[in-house]
C-alpha positions in Angstrom: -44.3 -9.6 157.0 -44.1 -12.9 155.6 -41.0 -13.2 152.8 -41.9 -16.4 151.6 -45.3 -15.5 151.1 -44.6 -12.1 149.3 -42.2 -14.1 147.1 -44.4 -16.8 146.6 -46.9 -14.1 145.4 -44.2 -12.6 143.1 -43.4 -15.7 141.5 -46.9 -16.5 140.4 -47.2 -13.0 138.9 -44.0 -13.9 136.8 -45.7 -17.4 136.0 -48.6 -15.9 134.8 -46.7 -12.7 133.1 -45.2 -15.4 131.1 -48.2 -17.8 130.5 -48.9 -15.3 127.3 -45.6 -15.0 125.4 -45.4 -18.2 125.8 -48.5 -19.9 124.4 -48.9 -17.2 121.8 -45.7 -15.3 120.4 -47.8 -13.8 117.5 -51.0 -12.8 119.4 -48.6 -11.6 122.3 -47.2 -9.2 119.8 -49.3 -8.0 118.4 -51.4 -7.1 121.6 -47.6 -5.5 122.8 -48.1 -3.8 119.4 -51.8 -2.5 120.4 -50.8 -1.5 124.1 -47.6 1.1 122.7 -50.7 3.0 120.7 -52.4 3.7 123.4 -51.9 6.9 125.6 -50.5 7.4 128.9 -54.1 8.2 130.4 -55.4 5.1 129.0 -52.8 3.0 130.3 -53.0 4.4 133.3 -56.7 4.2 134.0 -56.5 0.7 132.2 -53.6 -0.1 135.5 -56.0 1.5 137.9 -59.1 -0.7 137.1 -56.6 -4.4 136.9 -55.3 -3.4 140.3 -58.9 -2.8 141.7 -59.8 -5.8 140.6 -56.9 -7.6 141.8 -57.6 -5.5 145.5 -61.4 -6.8 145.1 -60.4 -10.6 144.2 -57.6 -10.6 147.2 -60.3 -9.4 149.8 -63.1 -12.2 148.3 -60.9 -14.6 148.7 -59.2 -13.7 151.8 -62.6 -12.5 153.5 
């Protein structure tokens, strides 16, 4: 494996992670806020249906 590519991958994650926070403290927040309401199953199945599409957009683009 690659190292410099799987931490080239891991630092765009934590460039985009921070792209929110950082444009909008208040809406970031508040959609913090809305995410703790939610329950475990919705989280979960909300995690599940990002990393599918994340799996999908990798093998579009890598295709």
């Amino acid at each position: 494996m690659d190292w410099q590519l799987l931490l080239t991958a891991f630092a765009l994650v934590l460039i985009l992670e921070g792209l929110l926070p950082f444009a909008g403290p208040g809406r970031y927040r508040k959609l913090v806020d809305e995410l703790a309401r939610l329950s475990d199953n919705q989280l979960r199945t909300a995690g599940f249906v990002l990393m599918l599409a994340g799996l999908l957009l990798l093998y579009f683009v890598r295709a």
